[in-house]
C-alpha positions in Angstrom: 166.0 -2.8 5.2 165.6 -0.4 2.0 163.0 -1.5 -0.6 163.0 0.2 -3.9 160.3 0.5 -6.2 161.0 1.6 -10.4 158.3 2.5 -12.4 159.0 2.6 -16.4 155.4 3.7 -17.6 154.6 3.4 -21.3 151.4 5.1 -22.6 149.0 2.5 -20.8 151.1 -0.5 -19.0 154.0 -0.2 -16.1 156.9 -2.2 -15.6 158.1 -2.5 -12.1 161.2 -2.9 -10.8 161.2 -4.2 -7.1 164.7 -4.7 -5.2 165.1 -5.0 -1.4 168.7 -5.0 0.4 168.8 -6.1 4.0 171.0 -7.9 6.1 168.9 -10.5 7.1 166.6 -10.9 3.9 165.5 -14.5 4.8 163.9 -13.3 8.1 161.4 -10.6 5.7 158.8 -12.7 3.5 157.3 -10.8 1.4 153.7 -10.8 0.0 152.1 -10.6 -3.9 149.6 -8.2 -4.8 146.4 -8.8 -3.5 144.7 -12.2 -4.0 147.9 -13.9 -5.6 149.4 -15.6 -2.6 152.5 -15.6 -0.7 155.3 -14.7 -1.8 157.9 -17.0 0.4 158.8 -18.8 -3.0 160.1 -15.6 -4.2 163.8 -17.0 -3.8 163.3 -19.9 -5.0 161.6 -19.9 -7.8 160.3 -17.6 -11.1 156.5 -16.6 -9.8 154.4 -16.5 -13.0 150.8 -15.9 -13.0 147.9 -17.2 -15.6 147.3 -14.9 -18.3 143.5 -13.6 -16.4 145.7 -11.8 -13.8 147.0 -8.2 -13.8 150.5 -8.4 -12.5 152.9 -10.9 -14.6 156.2 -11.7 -13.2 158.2 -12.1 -16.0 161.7 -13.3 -14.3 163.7 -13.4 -11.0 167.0 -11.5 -12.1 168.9 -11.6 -9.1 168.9 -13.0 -5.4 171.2 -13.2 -2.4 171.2 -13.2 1.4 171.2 -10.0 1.3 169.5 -9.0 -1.9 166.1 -9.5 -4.4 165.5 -7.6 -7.4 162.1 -9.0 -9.5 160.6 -7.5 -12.9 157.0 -7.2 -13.6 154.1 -5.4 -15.7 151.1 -4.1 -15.4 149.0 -5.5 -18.3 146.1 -3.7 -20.4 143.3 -3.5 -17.9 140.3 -1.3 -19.4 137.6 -2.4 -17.2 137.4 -1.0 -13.7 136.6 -3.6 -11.2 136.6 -2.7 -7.3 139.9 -3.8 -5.8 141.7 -4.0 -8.8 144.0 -1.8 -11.0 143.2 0.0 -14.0 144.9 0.7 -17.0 144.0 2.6 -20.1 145.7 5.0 -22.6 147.7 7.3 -20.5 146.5 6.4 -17.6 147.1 4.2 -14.8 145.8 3.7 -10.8 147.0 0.8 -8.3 147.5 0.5 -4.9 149.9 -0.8 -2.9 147.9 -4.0 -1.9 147.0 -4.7 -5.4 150.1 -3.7 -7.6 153.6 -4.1 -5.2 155.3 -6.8 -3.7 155.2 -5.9 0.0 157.2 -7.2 2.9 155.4 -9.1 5.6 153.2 -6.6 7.7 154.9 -5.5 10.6 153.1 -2.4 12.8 156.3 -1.2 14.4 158.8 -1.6 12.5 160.0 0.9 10.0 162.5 1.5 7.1 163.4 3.2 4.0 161.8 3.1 0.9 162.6 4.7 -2.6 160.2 5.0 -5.7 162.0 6.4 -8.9 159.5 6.6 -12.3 160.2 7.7 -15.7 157.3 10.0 -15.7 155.3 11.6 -13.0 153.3 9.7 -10.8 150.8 10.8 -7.7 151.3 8.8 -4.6 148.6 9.8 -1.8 150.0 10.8 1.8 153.3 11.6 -0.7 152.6 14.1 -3.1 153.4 14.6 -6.7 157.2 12.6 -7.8 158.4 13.3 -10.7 161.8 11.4 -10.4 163.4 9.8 -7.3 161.6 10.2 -3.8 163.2 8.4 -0.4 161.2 8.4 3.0 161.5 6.6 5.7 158.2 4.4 6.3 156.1 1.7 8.1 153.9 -1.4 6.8 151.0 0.6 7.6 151.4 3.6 5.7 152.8 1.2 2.6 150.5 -0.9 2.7 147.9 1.6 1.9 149.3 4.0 -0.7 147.4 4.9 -3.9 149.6 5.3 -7.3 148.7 7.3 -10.1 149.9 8.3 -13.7 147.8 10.8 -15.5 148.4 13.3 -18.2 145.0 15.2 -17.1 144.8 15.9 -13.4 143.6 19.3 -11.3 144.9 20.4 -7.6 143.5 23.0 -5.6 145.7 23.8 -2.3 144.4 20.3 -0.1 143.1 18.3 -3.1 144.5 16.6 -6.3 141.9 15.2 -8.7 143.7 12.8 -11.5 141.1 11.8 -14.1 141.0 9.2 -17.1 141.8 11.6 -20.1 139.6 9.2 -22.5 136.9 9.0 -19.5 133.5 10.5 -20.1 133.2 12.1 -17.2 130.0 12.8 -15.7 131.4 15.1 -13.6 133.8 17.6 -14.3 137.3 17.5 -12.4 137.2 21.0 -12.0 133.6 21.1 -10.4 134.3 18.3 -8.2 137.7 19.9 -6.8 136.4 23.2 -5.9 133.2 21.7 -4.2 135.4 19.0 -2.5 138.5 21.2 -1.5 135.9 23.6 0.5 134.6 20.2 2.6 138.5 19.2 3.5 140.0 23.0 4.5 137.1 22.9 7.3 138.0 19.4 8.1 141.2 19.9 8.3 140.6 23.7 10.4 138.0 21.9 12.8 140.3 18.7 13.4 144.1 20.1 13.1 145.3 18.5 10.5 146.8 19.4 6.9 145.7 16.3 4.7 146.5 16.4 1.1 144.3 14.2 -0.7 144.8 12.3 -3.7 141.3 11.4 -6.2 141.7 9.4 -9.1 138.5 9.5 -11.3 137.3 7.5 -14.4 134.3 6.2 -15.8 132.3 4.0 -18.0 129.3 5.0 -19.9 126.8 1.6 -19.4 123.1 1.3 -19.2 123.7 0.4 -15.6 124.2 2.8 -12.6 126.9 2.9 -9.5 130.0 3.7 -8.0 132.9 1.9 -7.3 135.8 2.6 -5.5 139.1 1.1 -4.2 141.1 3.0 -2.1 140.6 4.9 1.4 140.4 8.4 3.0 142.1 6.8 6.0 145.5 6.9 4.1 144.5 10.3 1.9 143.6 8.1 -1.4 140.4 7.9 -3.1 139.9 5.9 -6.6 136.8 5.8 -7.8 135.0 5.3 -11.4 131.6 6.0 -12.3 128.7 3.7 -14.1 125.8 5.5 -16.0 124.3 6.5 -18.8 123.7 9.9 -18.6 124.5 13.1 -16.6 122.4 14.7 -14.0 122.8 16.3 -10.8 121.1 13.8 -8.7 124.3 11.7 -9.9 126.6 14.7 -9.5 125.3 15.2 -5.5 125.8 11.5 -5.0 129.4 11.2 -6.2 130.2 14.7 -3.9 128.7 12.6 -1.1 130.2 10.0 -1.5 133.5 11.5 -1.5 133.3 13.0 1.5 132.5 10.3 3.2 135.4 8.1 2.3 137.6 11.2 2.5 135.7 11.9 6.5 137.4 8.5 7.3 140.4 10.0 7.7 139.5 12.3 10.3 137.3 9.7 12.0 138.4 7.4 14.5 139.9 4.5 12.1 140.8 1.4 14.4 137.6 -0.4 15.8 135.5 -3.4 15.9 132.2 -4.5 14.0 130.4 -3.7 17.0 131.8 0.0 16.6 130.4 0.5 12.9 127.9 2.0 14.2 130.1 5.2 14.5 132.6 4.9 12.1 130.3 4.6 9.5 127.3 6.5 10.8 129.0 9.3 12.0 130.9 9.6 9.3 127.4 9.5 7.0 126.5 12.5 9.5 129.8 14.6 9.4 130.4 14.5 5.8 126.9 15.5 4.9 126.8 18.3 7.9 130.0 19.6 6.9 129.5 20.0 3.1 125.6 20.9 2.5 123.1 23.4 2.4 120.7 23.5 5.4 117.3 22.5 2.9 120.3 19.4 1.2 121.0 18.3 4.7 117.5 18.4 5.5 116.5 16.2 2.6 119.3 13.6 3.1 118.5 13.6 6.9 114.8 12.4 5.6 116.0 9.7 3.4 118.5 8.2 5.8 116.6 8.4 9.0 113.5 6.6 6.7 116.1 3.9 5.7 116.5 3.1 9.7 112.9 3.6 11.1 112.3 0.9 8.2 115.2 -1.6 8.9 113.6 -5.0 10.5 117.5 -5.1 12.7 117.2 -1.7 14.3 115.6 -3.0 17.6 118.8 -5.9 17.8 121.3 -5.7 20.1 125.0 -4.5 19.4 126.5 -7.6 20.2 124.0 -9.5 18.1 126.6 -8.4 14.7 129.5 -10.2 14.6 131.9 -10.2 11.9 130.4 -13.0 9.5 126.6 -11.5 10.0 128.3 -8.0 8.8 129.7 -9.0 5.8 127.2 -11.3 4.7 123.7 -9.4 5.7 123.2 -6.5 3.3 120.7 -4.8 5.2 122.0 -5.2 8.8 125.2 -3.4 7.6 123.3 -0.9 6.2 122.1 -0.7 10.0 125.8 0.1 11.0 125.4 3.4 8.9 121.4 4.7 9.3 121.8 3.5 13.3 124.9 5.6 13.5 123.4 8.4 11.4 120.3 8.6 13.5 122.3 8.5 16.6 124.8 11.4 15.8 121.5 13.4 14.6 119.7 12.9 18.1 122.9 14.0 19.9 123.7 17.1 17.7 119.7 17.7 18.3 119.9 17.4 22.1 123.6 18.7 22.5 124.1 21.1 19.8 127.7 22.6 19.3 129.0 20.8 22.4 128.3 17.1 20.6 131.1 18.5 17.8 133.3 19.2 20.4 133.2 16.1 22.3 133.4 14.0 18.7 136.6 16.1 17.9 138.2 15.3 21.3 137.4 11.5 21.0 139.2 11.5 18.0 142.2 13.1 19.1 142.4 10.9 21.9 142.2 7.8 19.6 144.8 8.7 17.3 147.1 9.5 20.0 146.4 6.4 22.0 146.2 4.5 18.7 143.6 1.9 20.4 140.5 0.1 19.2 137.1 1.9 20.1 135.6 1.2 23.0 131.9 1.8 23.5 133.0 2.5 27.6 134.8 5.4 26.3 132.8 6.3 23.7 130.0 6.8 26.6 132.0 9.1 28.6 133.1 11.1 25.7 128.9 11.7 24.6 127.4 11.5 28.6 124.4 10.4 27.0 121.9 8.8 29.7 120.6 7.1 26.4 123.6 5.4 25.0 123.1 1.8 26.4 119.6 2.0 25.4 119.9 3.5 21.9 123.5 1.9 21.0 123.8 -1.5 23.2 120.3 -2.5 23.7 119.2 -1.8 20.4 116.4 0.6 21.3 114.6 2.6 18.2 116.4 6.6 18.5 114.1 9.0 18.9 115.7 11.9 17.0 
């Protein structure tokens, strides 16, 4: 199978070009962008969405056994809204979820894959195209890459920052990549790796404050816009947090279930604040997060008490999963000191060989903490 994605950007909309040639086409279904449904009428009929939608399919031009080819555009999108794309003069951020059509998700199987565009584009995990690039590639990388057109962006050796060039901006791109690059170079020293990452920042200037992103640092791509009304640098510290800890994630363990948020949440909350701050910063953020557990009424429940639906849908028990796991990683770092790094590092090495789901038998060994089933399964308060 070979998929082709064409991107014709014009100032602040894209027209996409998707074609797929296989020989046995009617075996791949393939999905819409996020939230618009399957795809499996794709050969049968023209797929046209109400006008309150991003994408609009405009025609099916052409399909065979062996061959689809459908148009469609990115409309005018100037609000930022989490999970969805955003469009504004000369400049543009999707991802793949919520802008391509995608075949159905398949975790071993892998084929080639060709995006051309008219102007340059960012693609994280990819790099910087600024005509035709072909790799070979998986559902699970596709299915999480970030897209972005701007004609203002910054890179700095491990980082690209591209940022809305009618934005605000309540932080400046230059700032935020030199702060930002220093955090991933001793990542990427400490854990082995050599992760590019793309950032793709706007904002909005409302009376109202908070971040939203779409987006992950599991698959090197970060979007995220900012709501305020004013600059500080209690805002600029909490954006620099924040990156680093959805950029952490890919460096954390990434496969797991809700019963293992505790660690890759918390320790991600811990590792991206102990590997970018100041001792007196780190000291300050270790009082307001260890507060924030001490003073949740879940701390004392057990780990098998969340489930999936109680996650979701209980604010502050999953605001457990990341104070618990804070806490924990605190006490251990406290009690084991340089050798608690270690052992972290190696656990995530082993995962993303092994490419298996956490397992809190595992994680024991890896921490040989006489207090883990108390602290962790049992729901006992961490004395840190």
């Amino acid at each position: 199978m070979h998929i082709f994605y064409d991107f014709a950007i014009n100032n602040d909309n894209v027209i996409i070009d998707f074609k797929c040639i296989s020989n046995n086409l009617e075996k791949n279904l393939f999905n819409l962008p996020h939230s618009y449904g399957s795809a499996n009428n794709l050969f049968n009929d023209i797929v046209v969405l109400n006008s309150n939608v991003i994408i609009h399919y405009n025609y099916l031009i052409h399909t065979t056994k062996k061959n689809i080819t459908v148009q469609y555009t990115f409309r005018n999108i100037n609000i930022f809204q989490q999970h969805h794309a955003f469009s504004n003069k000369n400049f543009i951020v999707f991802n793949s979820l919520n802008g391509l059509i995608l075949p159905k998700y398949n975790t071993n199987k892998k084929f080639n894959i060709t995006f051309s565009t008219n102007k340059i584009i960012f693609i994280s995990g990819v790099g910087k195209i600024n005509k035709n690039h072909t790799m070979l590639c998986s559902c699970d990388k596709l299915y999480n890459l970030m897209f972005v057109y701007s004609t203002k962006w910054v890179d700095v050796s491990n980082t690209v920052v591209c940022y809305d060039p009618n934005g605000y901006l309540f932080i400046e791109p230059n700032y935020m990549i030199r702060k930002i690059n220093k955090f991933i170079k001793l990542c990427n020293k400490l854990f082995g790796k050599d992760a590019t990452f793309l950032i793709s920042y706007t904002d909005q200037k409302v009376s109202t404050n908070g971040i939203s992103t779409f987006g992950s640092g599991h698959y090197m791509g970060v979007n995220f816009s900012v709501m305020s009304n004013k600059k500080s640098n209690l805002l600029n510290s909490e954006i620099f947090i924040y990156l680093c800890h959805e950029l952490f994630h890919f460096y954390n363990v990434k496969k797991s279930s809700v019963n293992q948020k505790w660690l890759t949440e918390g320790f991600t909350e811990f590792f991206c604040r102990f590997f970018s701050l100041n001792t007196d910063d780190f000291e300050n953020e270790i009082t307001k997060l260890s507060n924030n557990y001490y003073n949740n009424k879940y701390k004392n429940v057990k780990n098998s008490y969340i489930t999936e639906n109680k996650y979701w849908n209980n604010h502050e028990l999953r605001q457990l999963c990341y104070t618990k796991g804070f806490t924990y990683a605190l006490y251990l770092y406290k009690t084991q000191k340089d050798t608690f790094i270690k052992n972290f590092i190696k656990m995530c090495k082993y995962y993303k060989k092994s490419n298996n789901e956490l397992d809190n038998k595992i994680i024991k060994k890896f921490f040989n903490d006489p207090n883990f089933e108390n602290y962790i399964i049992d729901g006992k308060t961490i004395v840190s």
